[in-house]
N, C-alpha and C positions, 0 to 999 in steps of 0.2 A: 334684250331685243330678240324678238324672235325672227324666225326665216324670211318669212314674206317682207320684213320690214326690210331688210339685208337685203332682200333680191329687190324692191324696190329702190334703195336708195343705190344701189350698182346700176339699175334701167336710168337712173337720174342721170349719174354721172357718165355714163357711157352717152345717153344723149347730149349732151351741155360739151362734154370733151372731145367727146368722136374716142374709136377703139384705140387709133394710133396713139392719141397723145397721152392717153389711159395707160398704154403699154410703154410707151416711154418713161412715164412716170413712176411703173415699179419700175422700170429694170433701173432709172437714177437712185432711188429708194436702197432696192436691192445691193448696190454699189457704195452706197453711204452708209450702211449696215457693215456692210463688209467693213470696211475700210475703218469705221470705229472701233470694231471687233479685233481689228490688227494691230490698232494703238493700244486697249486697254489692255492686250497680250504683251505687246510691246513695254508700257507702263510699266507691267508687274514684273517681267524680267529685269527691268533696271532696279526695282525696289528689291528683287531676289540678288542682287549684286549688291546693292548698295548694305543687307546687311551682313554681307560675310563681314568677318571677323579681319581687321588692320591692326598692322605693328605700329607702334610709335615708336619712331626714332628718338633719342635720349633726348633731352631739350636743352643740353651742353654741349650739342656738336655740329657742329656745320650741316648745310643739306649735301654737302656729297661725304661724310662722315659714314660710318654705319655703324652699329652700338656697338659692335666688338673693337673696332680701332679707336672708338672714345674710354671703353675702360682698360684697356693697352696703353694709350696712354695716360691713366691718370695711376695705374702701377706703376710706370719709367718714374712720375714724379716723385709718387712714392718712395718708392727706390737711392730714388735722387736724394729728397730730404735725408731720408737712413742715413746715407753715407756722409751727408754733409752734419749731421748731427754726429755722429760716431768721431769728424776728424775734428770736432772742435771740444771733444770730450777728453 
């Protein structure tokens, strides 16, 4: 498109709208822009979290367990066998 075609179809819509409602129309525009632009920021910070790196807890231990007291205890059992093999040796 060239100019005169742009300056006329703005002389259209400024007559059919009137200036006010023209201007109201960007500034809702302006405001919806924004306001996407905050989500899809928003969006990509949650995808920037979502790939840090998670532990997984052992999948033999309770959820209030944490890996180190599940193989703590599976040495005590250890342990335990030992000695009960040794006194019946």
């Amino acid at each position: 498109m060239e100019m005169k075609e742009l300056l006329i179809i703005l002389a259209v819509v400024l007559v059919v709208f009137g200036a006010k409602k023209v201007r109201t129309i960007g500034e809702d525009l302006g405001h919806a822009v924004r306001g996407f632009k905050k989500a899809v920021k928003a969006g990509e910070e949650e995808d920037d979290a979502d790939a840090a790196p998670r532990r997984q807890v052992g999948s033999n231990c309770s959820d209030a367990e944490f890996v180190g007291a599940a193989k703590a205890a599976r040495a005590d059992v250890a342990r335990r066998s030992d000695r009960s093999d040794r006194s019946l040796a």
